[in-house]
RODO-2510 file (C-alpha; in nm, 4 decimals, decimal comma):
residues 275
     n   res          X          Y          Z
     1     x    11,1186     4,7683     5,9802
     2     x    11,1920     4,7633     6,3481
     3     x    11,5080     4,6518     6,3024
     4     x    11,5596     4,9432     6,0308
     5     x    11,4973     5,1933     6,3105
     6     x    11,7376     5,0733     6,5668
     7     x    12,0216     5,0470     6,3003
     8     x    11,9036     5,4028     6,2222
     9     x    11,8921     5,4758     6,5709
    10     x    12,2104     5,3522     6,6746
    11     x    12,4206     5,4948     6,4176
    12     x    12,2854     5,8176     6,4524
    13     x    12,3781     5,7519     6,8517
    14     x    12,6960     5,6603     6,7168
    15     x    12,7884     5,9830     6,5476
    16     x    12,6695     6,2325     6,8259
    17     x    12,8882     6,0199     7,0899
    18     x    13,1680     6,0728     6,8340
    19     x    13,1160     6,4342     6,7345
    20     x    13,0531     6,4812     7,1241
    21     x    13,3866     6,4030     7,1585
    22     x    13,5681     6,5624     6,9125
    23     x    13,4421     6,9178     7,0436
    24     x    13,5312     6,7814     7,3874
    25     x    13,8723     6,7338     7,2723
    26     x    13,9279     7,0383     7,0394
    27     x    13,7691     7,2695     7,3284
    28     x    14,0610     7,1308     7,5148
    29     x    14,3545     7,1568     7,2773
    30     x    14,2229     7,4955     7,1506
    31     x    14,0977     7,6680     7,4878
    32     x    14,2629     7,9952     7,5673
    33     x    14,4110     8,0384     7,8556
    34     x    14,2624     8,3284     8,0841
    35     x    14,5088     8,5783     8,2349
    36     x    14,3876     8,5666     8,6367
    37     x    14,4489     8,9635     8,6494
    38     x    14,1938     9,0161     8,3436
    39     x    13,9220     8,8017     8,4746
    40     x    13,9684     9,0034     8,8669
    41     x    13,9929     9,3302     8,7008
    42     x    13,6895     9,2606     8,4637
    43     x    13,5006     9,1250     8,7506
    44     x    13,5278     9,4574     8,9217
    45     x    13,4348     9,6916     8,6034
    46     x    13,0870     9,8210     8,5915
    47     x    12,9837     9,6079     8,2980
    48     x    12,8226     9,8786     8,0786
    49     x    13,0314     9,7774     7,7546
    50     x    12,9732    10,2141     7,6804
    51     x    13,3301    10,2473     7,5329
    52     x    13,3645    10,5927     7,7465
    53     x    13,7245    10,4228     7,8444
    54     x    13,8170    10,4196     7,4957
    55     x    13,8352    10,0646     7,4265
    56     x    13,5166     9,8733     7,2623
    57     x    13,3616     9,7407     7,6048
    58     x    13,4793     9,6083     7,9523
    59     x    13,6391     9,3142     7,8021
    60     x    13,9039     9,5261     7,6118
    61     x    13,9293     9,7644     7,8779
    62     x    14,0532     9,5047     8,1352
    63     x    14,2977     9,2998     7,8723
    64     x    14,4639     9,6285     7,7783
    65     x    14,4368     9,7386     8,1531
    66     x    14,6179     9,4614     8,2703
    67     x    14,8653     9,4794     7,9795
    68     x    14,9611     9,8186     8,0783
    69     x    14,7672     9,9785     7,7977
    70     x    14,5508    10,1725     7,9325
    71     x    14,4865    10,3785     8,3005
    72     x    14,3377    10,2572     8,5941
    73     x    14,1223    10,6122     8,6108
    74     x    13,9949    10,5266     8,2326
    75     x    13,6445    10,4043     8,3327
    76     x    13,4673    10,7150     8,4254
    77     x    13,1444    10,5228     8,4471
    78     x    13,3530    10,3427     8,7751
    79     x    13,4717    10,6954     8,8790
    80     x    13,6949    10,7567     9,1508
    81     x    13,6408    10,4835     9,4004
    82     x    13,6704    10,2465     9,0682
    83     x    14,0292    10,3819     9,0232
    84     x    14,1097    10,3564     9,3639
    85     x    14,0369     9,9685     9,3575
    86     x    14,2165     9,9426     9,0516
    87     x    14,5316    10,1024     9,1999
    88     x    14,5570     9,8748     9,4537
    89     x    14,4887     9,5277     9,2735
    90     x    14,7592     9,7055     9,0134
    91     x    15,0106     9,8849     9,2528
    92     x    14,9500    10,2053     9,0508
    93     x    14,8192    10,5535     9,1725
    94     x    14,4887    10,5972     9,0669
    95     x    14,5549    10,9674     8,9789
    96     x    14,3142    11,2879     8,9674
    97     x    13,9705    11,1359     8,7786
    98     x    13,7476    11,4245     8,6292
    99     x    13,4042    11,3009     8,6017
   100     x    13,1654    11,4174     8,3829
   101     x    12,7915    11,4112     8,2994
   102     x    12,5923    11,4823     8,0413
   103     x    12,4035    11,7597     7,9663
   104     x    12,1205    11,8582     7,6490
   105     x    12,2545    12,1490     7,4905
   106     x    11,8718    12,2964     7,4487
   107     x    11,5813    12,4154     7,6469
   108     x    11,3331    12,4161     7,3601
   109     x    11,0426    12,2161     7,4681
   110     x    10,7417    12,1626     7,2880
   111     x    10,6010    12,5106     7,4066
   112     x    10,8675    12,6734     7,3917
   113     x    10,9853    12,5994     7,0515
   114     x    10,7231    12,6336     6,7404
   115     x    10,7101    12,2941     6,5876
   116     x    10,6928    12,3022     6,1368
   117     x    10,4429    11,9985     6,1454
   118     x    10,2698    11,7666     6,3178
   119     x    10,4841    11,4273     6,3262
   120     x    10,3287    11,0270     6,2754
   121     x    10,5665    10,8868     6,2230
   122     x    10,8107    10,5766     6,4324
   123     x    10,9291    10,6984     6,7424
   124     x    11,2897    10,7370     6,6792
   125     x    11,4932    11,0722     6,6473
   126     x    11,6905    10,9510     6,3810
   127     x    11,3532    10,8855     6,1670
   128     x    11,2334    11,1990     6,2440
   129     x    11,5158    11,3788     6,1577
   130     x    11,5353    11,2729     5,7925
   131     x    11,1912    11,3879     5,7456
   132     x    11,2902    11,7325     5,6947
   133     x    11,4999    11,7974     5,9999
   134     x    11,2581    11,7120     6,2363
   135     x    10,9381    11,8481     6,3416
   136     x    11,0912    12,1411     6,5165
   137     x    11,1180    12,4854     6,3437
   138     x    11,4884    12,4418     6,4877
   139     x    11,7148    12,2826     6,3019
   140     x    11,9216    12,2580     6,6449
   141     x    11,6272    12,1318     6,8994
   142     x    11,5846    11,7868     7,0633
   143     x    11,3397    11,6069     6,8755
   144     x    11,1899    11,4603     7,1606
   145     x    11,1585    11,1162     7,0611
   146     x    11,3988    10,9543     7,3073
   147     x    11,6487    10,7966     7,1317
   148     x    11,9098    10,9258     7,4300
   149     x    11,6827    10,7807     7,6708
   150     x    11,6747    10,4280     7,5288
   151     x    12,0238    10,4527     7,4933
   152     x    12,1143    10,4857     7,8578
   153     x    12,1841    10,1998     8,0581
   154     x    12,1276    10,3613     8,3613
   155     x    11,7993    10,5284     8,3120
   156     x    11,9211    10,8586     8,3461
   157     x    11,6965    11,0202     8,0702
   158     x    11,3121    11,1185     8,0434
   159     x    11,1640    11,3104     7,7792
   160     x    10,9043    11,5941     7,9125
   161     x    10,7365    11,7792     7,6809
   162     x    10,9384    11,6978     7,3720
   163     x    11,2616    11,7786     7,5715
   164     x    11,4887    11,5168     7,6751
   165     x    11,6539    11,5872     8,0819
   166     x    11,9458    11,4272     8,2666
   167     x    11,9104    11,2955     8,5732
   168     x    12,2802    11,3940     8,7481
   169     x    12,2306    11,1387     9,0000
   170     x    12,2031    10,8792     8,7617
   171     x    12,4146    10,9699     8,4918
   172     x    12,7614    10,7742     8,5348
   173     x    12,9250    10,9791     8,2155
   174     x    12,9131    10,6999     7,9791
   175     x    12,8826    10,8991     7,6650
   176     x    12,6065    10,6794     7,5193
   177     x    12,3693    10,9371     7,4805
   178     x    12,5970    11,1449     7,3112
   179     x    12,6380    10,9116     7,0462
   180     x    12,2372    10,8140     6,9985
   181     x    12,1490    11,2039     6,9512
   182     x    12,1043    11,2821     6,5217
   183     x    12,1339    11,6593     6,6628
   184     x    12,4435    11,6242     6,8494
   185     x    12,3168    11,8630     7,0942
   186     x    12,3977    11,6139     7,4335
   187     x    12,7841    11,7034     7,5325
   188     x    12,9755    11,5797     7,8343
   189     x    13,1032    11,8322     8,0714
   190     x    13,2352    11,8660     8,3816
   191     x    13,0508    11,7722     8,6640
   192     x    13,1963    12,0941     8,8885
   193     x    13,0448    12,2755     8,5437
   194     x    12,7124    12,4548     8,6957
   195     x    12,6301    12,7061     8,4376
   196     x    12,5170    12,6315     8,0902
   197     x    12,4053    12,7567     7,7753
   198     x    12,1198    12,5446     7,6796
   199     x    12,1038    12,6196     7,3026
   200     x    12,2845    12,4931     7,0259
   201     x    12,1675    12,6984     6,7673
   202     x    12,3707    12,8830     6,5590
   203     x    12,1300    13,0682     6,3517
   204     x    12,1310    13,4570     6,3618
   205     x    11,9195    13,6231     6,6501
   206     x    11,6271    13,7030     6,4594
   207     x    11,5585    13,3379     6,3640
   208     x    11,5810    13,2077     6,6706
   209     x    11,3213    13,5005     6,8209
   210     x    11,0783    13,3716     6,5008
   211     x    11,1481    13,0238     6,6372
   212     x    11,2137    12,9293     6,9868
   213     x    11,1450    13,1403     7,3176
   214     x    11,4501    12,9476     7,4692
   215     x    11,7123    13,0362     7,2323
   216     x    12,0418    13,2284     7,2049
   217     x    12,0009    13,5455     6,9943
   218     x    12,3758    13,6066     7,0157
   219     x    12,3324    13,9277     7,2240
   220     x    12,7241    13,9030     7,3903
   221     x    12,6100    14,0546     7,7379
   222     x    12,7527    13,7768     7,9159
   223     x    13,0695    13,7646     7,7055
   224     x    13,0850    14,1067     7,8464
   225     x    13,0669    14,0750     8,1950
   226     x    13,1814    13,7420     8,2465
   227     x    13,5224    13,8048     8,4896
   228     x    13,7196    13,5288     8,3990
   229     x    13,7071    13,5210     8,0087
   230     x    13,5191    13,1646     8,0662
   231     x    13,2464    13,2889     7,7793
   232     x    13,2667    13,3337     7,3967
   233     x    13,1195    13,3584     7,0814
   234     x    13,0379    13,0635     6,8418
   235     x    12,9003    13,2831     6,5720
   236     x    12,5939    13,4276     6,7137
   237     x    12,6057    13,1424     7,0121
   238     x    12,7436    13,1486     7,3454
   239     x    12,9832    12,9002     7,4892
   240     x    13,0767    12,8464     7,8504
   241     x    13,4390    12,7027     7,8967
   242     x    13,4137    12,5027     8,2121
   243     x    13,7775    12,4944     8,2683
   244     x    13,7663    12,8822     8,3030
   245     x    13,4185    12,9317     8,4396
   246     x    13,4514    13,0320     8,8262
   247     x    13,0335    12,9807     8,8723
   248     x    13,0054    13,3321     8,9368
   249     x    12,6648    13,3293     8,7780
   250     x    12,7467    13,6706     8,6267
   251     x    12,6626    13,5672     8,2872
   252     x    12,2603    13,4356     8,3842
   253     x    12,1726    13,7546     8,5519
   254     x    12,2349    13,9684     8,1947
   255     x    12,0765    13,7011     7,9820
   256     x    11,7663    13,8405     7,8045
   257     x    11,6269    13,4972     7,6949
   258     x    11,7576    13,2834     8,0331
   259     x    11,9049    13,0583     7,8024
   260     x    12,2322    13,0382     8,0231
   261     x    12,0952    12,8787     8,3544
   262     x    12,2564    12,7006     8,6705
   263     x    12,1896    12,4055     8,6341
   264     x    12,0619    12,2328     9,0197
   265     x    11,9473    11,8789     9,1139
   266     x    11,5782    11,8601     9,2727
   267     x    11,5970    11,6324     9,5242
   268     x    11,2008    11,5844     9,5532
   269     x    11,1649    11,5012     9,1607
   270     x    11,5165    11,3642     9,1597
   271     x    11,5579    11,5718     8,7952
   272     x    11,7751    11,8297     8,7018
   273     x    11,6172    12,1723     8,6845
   274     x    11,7005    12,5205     8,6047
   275     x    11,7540    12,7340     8,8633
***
């Protein structure tokens, strides 16, 4: 029997050394070679894998980077000083880089906004938005369950009071948050961008009074007095075009519901708030 289990034994030995070597060999013959400028400008990247550049994570970013496929100002999670490192491993001028940040669309917190039922349910926006829309009598709102929060690598998002905020000083513009929200009410705008509509409703006026105490009611005052032409109508809702928006702050001082706000970092809470 004994000398069963050392014929067992070695054979068994036998075929591991062999197999062993095998994959030794074949990881040899097969290996792919790594391009030296990939592996310094992937060392470099941020390492988010958010796909803000375009490409499907840092790994593609730096192949087609170094292939001359893509920009060295294409990571805006690296931002400027990112590009500028790039430029000089690359010999290429970085170029203007426009950050961004992201911002909820929507100032309809739990007391703010009347809510259709009381939810149970998992904690997940997506879940709670196939049960009827969500609990909020919005069909627009944040539904406050934090998908956008988990999403962020950075921890740039908290939900208070059924309302998810960006932290600007965190936020590195991935666009991750964007793509977790059911609503679609997170959008990525300009970091020089201070004023904002925070509503994405575009129900008529007198649903949104029924509804939400935060909401656009599609009054045009600040279409009206806006100087540069930065502000127009979606339907019944306001839109700010940062690209034409001088932050004249025009627009907040006419509107009846203080939906359009200027948008200011608090140093003490580290949180945006609404100025």
């Amino acid at each position: 029997m004994l000398k069963n289990l050392v014929i067992t034994v070695s054979i068994l030995g036998g075929l591991g050394l062999i197999f062993g070597l095998a994959l030794s060999f074949a990881s040899k013959k097969f290996a792919v070679a790594v391009d030296d400028k990939v592996a310094k400008i992937r060392a470099i990247l941020p390492g988010a894998n958010c796909g803000a550049c375009g490409f499907s994570g840092c790994d593609a970013f730096a192949e087609n980077l170094a292939a001359g496929r893509a920009k060295v100002n294409g990571c805006s999670v690296g931002g400027k000083e990112l590009a500028a490192d790039l430029g000089d491993m690359l010999g290429e001028k970085p170029g203007e880089v426009e950050q961004f940040i992201a911002r909820v669309m929507c100032g309809g917190t739990w007391t703010k906004c009347k809510q259709k039922y009381t939810y149970r349910g998992i904690v997940d926006c997506n879940a709670a938005a196939n049960l009827h829309g969500g609990p909020s009598a919005c069909p627009f709102g944040c539904v406050g369950m934090g998908d956008c929060a988990r999403a962020c690598a950075f921890g740039a998002i908290e939900v208070e009071d059924g309302l998810a905020r960006v932290n600007p000083a965190k936020c590195t513009g991935c666009g991750m948050c964007v793509q977790a929200c059911p609503k679609k009410i997170i959008k990525m705008v300009p970091v020089k961008s201070e004023y904002t509509v925070l509503c994405s409703s575009t129900e008529k006026g007198a649903f949104v009074v029924k509804t939400c105490k935060a909401g656009c009611i599609g009054c045009g005052r600040c279409v009206k007095v806006c100087p540069s032409g930065a502000i127009t109508m979606k339907g019944p809702l306001a839109e700010i075009n940062p690209d034409l928006c001088t932050n004249c702050g025009e627009c907040m001082k006419v509107c009846p519901t203080k939906v359009i706000q200027n948008i200011l970092f608090c140093p003490e809470t580290g949180r945006e708030v609404a100025g």
